[in-house]
C-alpha positions in Angstrom: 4.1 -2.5 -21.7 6.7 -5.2 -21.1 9.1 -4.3 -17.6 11.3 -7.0 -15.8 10.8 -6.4 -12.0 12.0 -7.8 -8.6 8.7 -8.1 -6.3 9.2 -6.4 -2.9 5.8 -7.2 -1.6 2.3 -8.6 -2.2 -1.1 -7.5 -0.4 -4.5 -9.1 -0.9 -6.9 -7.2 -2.2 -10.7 -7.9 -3.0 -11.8 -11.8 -3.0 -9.1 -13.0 -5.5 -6.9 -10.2 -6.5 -3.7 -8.9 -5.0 -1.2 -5.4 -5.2 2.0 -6.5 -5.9 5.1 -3.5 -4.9 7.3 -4.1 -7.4 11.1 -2.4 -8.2 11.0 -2.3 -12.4 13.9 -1.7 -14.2 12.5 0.5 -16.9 9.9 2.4 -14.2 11.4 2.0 -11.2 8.9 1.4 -8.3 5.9 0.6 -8.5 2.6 -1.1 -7.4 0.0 -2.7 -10.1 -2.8 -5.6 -9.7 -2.7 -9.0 -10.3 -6.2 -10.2 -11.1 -7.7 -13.7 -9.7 -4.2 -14.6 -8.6 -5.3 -16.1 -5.4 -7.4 -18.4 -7.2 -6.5 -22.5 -7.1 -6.5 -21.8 -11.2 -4.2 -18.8 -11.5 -1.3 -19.3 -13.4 0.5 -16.5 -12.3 0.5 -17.1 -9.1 3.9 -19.2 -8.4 5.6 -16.4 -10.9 4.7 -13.3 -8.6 6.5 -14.5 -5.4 8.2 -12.0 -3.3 11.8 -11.8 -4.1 11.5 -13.1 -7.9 12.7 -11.4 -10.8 9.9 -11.4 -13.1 9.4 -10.2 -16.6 5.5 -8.8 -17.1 3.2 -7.0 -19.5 1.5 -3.8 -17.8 -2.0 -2.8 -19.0 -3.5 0.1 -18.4 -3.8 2.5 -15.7 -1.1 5.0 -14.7 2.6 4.2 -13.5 2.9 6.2 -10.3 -0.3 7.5 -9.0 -2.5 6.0 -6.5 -5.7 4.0 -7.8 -8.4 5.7 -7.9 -11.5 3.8 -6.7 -14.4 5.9 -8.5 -16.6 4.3 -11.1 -14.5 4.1 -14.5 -16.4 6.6 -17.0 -14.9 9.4 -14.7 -11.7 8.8 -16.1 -10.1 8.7 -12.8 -6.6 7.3 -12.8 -6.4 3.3 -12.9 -3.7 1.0 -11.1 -1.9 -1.2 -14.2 -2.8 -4.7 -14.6 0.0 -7.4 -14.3 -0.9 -10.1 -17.4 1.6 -12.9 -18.8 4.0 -13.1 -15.5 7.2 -15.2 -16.2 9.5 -15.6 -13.3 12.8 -14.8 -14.7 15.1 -16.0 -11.8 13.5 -17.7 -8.5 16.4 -16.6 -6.5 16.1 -20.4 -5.0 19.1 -20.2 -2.9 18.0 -16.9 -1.5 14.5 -18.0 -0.4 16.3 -22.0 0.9 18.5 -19.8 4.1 16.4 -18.5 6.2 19.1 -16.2 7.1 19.8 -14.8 3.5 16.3 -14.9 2.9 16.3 -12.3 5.8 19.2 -10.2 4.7 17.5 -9.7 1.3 14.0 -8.6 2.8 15.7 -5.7 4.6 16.5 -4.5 1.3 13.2 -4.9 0.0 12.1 -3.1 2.8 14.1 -0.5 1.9 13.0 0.0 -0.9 9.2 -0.7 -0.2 9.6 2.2 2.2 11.9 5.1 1.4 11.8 4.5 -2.7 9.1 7.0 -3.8 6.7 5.3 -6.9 7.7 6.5 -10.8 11.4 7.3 -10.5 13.5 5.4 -12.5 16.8 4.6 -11.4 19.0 2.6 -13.2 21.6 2.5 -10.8 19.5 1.4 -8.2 18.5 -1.7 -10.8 21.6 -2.6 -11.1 22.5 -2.7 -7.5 19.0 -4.3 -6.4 20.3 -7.5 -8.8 23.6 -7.2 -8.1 23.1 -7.8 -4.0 20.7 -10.3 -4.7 23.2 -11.8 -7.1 25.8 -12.1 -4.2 23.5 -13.3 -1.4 22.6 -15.7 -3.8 25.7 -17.3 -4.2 27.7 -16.1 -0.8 25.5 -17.9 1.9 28.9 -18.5 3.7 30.1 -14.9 4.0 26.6 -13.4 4.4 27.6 -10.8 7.0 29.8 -9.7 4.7 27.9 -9.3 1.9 25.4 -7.5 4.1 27.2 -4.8 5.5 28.7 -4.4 2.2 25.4 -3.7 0.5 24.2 -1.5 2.9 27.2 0.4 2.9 27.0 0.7 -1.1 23.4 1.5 -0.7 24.0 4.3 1.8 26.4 6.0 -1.2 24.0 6.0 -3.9 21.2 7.3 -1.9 24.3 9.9 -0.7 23.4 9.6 3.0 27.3 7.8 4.0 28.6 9.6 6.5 31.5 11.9 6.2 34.2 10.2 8.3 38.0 11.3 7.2 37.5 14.8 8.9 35.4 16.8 11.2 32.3 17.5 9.8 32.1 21.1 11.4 35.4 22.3 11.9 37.3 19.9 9.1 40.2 18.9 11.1 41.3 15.3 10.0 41.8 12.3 11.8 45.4 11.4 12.5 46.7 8.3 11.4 46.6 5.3 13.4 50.2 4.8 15.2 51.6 1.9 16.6 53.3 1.4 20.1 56.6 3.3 19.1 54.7 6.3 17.2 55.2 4.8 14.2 52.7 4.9 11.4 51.0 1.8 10.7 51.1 0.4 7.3 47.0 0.0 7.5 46.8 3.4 7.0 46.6 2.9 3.6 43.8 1.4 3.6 42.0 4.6 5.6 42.3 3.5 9.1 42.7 6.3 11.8 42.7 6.8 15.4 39.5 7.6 16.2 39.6 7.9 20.0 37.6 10.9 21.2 35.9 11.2 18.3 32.1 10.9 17.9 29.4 10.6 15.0 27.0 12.7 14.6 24.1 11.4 12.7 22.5 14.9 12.4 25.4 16.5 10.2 26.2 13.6 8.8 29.8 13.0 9.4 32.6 12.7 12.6 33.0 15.2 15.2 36.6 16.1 16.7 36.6 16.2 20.7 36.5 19.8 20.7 33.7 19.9 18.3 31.7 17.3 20.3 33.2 18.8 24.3 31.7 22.1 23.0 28.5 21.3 22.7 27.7 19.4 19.4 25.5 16.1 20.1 27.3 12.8 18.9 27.7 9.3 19.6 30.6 7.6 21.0 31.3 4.9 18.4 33.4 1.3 19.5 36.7 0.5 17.8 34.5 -1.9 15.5 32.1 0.4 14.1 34.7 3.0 13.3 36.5 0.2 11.4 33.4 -0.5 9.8 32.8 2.5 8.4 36.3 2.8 7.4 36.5 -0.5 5.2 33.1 0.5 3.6 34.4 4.3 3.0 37.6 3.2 1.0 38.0 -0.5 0.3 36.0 -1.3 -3.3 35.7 -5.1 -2.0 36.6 -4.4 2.0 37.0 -7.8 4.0 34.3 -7.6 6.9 33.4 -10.5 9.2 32.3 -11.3 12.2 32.4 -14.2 14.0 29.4 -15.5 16.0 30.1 -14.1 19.1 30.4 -10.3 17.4 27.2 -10.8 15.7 25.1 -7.7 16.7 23.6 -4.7 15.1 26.0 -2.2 13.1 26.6 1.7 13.2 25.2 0.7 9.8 21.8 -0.3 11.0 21.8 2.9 13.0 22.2 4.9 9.9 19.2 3.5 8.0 17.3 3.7 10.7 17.9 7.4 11.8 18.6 8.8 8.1 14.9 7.3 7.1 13.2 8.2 10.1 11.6 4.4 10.2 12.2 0.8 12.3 13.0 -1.8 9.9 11.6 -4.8 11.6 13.9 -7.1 9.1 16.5 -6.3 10.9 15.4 -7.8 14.3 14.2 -10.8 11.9 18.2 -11.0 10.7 19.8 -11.0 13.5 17.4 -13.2 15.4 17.8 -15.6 12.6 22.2 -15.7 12.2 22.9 -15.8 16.0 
């Protein structure tokens, strides 16, 4: 069967061979073999790089079960062969900045961890390619592009947070006022005053100070990550930065984390990496 794929990950496996985790557009996840790809002679080898949008024939074995180890005339289930690898697009740019090279391996990450094998998503093709599209080509507003993807990610999966109203009691955030008591013109573009409100990443949405004073658990949230989640919540293209100084993990980050129950170690590598 013919599938285009971005690899997430590779693992060695027997002398030469090695399980390649691999997002497919027309299976979605999934992990097959690549046989006597570690050898010198391997031609496959430079195609199956991690991060590489490859176009493959699979042979045999079953799409989303585990292999089964078993001698063969049990007609246990087989992991699929990879044969005829062609590396589609190298992603060069991607894999030449250390830093977006680090920004993209969170998402594979993601989806190496969380993305259960079999289910295809075509939605989830589209924005795998699309963020790698960007960081491909936005090295200079990486940040950006980052927060914006995870942001995107966190609505298709539909784990955002609920943030224009109380999650429990539904009372809405007031606009943001100036000085005079004016209303400010950015609330437009969503912004509210959010002081006394919390998150709560167990329910999923903001909590009103009365909500969170009577008992509910929630986190106290800066300024920056309210606006953070604001942007992403309502802006189709939101203009996030931050500047070197403000570089630091995001209410974002906290979200993956908790929602998925998991430590993604390309995180630490990011941020380690841009300050």
């Amino acid at each position: 069967m013919l599938t285009l794929a971005i690899i997430i990950k590779k693992q060695n496996t027997n002398e030469y061979d090695q399980l390649i985790s691999c997002y497919t557009k027309e299976l979605g996840k999934i992990t097959a073999i690549a046989k006597s790809i570690l050898k010198h002679s391997s031609v496959q080898a430079m195609h199956l790089d991690v991060l590489n949008l490859v176009e493959f024939d699979l042979v045999g074995g079953s799409v989303g079960h585990r292999p089964w180890r078993g001698p063969a005339e049990s007609g246990g289930w087989r992991m699929p062969i990879i044969t005829g690898a062609q590396c589609a697009k190298p992603y060069l740019r991607i894999k030449s900045s250390l830093s977006s090279f680090a920004a993209a391996s969170f998402f594979m990450e993601v989806l190496d961890k969380i993305i259960f094998d079999g289910e295809k998503d075509e939605d989830l093709w589209k924005f795998i390619t699309e963020t790698l599209e960007k960081l491909d080509s936005n090295s200079a507003n990486l940040l950006s592009v980052f927060r914006n993807s995870q942001a995107e990610l966190l609505k298709r999966l539909g784990y955002f947070p609920m943030i224009d109203r109380c999650v429990l009691c539904s009372l809405e955030m007031s606009p943001e006022r100036d000085r005079e008591g004016s209303q400010r013109a950015s609330v437009s573009y969503g912004m509210r005053n959010t002081e006394g409100w919390s998150l709560s990443l167990e329910m999923g949405g903001a909590l009103c100070r009365n909500c969170f004073l009577l008992g509910s658990r929630g986190m106290l949230l800066k300024t920056a990550d309210w606006a953070c989640l604001r942007r992403q919540a309502y802006l189709s293209s939101p203009d996030f930065s931050e500047s070197p100084k403000e570089i630091r993990r995001s209410v974002l980050d906290g979200l993956f984390e908790y929602t998925f129950d998991t430590k993604f170690r390309s995180l630490d590598f990011l941020y380690q990496v841009v300050k």
